[in-house]
N, C-alpha and C positions, 0 to 999 in steps of 0.2 A: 582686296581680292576681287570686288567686285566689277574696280575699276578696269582691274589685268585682263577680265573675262571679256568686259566692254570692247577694250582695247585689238584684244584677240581676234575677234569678230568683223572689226574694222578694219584688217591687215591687206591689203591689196597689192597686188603685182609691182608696184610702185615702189615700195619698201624696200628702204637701203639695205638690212639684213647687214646692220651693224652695229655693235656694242658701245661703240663713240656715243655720249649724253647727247652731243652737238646733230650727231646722226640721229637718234631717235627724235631729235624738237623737230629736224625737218618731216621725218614720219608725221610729226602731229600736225605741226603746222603748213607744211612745204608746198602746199598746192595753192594753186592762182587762188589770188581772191582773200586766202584764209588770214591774213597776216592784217589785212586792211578789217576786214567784218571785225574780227581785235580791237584793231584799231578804232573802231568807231562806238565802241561800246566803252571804252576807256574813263568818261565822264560819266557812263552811267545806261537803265536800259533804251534801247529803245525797239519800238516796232518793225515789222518788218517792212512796211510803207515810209517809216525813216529810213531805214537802211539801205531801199534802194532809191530814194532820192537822193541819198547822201555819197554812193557808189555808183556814179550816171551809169560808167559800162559795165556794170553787172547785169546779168541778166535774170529772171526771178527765177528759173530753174538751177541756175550754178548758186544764185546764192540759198537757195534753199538748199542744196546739197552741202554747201561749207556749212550750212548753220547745224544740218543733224552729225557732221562730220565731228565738229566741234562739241556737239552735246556730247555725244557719245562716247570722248574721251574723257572729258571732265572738264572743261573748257569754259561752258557755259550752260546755262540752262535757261528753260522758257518757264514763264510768269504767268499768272492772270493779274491782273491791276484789279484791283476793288471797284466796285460799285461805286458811283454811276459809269465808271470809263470800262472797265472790263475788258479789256484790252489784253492780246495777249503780247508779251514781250521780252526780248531777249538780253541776257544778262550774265557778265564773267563773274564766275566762281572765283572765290578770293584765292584758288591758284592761279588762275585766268586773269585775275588784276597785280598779280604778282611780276607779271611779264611787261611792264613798263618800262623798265631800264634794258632791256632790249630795242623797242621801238626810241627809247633817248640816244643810245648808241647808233643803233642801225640811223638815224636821222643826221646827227654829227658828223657820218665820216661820209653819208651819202651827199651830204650838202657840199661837201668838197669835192665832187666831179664835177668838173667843167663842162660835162653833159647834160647837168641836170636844167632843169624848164621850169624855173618857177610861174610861167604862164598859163600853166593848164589846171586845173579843176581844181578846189582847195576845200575842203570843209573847215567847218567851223573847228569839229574833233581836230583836226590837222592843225589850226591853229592853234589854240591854247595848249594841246601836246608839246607845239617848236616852241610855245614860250616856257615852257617847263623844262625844257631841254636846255635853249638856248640860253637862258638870264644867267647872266654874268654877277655873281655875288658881290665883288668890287662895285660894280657902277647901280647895285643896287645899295649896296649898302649905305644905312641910314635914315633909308626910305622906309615910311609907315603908311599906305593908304591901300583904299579900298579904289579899283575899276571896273565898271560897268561896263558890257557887251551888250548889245542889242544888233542880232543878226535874222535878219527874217520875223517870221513869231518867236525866237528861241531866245531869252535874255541867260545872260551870265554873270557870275559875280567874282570878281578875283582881287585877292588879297596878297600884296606885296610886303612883307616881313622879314626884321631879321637874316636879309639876304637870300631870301626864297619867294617861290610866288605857289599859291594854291589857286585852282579856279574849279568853280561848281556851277551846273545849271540852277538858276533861280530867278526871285526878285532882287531888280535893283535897289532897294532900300540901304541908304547910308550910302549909297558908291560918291566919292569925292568927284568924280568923272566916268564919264560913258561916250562911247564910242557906237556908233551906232552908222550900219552899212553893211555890203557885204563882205563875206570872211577875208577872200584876194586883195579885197580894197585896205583893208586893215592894214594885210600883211603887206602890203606896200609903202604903206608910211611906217612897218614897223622893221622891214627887211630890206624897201626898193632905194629906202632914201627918198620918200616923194612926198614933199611939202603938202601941206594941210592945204593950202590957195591950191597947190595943183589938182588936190583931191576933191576941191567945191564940189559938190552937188549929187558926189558918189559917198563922200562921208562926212557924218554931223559932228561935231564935238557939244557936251552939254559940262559943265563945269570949268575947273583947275587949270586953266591954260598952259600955265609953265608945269604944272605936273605933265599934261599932254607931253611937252615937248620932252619933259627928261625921263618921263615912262618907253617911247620909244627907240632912245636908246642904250636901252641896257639888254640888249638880245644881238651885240655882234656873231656875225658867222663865221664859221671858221676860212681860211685863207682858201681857194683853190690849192688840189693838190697838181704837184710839178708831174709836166708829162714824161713819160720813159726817155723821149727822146736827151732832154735838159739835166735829168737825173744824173747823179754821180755816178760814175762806172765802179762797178763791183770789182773787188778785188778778191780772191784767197786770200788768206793772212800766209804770214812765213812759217814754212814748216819751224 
């Protein structure tokens, strides 16, 4: 009830005023910005000084506006971090982390438009997200190891299992391999097809070599989708 009152409050001109589930998630979510600020709390909290390094065109008024937008529905909520950091920070409610196989889909079917740019701005959260999306449990399967990230100050630790992969912010302790550079660069030897010699001096490799080589490809993308023009022509069935 609390939440209904919340929600109530928040109701803006904007609102579909419509009974559709799908209609009200765009009520919650629908506005620029809101889908990504999500997105970037995915792995875990963080500040508002990460968030907007992590989002270059947001700007700190819109994204402060997604951030109480978001509270306010039950989305997310702000922290203080303990002593000595004391920090305040932002963080999705286990309804709020519930919404990840949204962001798996919406990434799956968006990566098949022949539109898309994989050259423009990537976080780290954007990364390890597509490899949660994208691994392939065939081309994993059999595989047991742990891989290290080291992207800026920020390390990662991700575990390859069973046909699945987890990744958590941490220390590298135990990782068979690490990778270390930034997030684009990764995803370029893990997406572009760009040999490790091509990537000298933008990225290190420290361990497993041939793991190196067979970690990167188990995340194929899906095909481009066919344009209208080349598309089968639609037919009516027979009366």
């Amino acid at each position: 009830m609390k939440l209904e009152k919340v929600t109530e409050g928040s109701r803006t001109s904007r609102r579909y005023e419509d009974a559709c589930a799908a209609a009200h998630a765009l009520d919650l979510v629908g506005e620029r910005w809101a889908l990504l600020v999500m997105r970037e709390l995915m792995l875990g909290p963080k500040r508002f000084s990460d968030l907007r390094a992590d989002l270059p065109g947001i700007s700190a008024n819109v994204l402060t506006q997604r951030l109480e937008g978001l509270e306010a529905v039950g989305i997310l909520v702000r922290r203080r971090l303990p002593p000595p950091a004391g920090s305040q920070v932002y963080a999705l409610t286990p309804w709020g982390s519930e919404s990840e196989p949204i962001f798996q889909a919406l990434g799956r079917w968006a990566a098949r438009s022949p539109l898309h740019d994989p050259s423009l701005p990537f976080s780290a959260t954007s990364l390890f997200l597509s490899l949660r999306t994208m691994l392939d449990p065939g081309r994993a399967a059999g595989l047991s190891a742990r891989i290290g990230f080291r992207i800026g100050a920020e390390t990662y630790l991700a575990r390859v299992a069973d046909g699945a992969i987890t990744v958590e912010r941490g220390p590298l302790e135990g990782a068979d391999l690490v990778f270390s550079g930034p997030a684009p660069v990764i995803a370029a030897a893990i997406y572009g097809g760009q040999s490790f010699e091509a990537l000298a001096g933008a990225l290190s490799l420290e361990g497993d070599r041939a793991l190196a080589e067979r970690f990167v490809t188990l995340f194929p993308l899906p095909p481009k989708a066919t344009s209208e023009a080349s598309a089968p022509e639609w037919r009516a069935p027979p009366p």
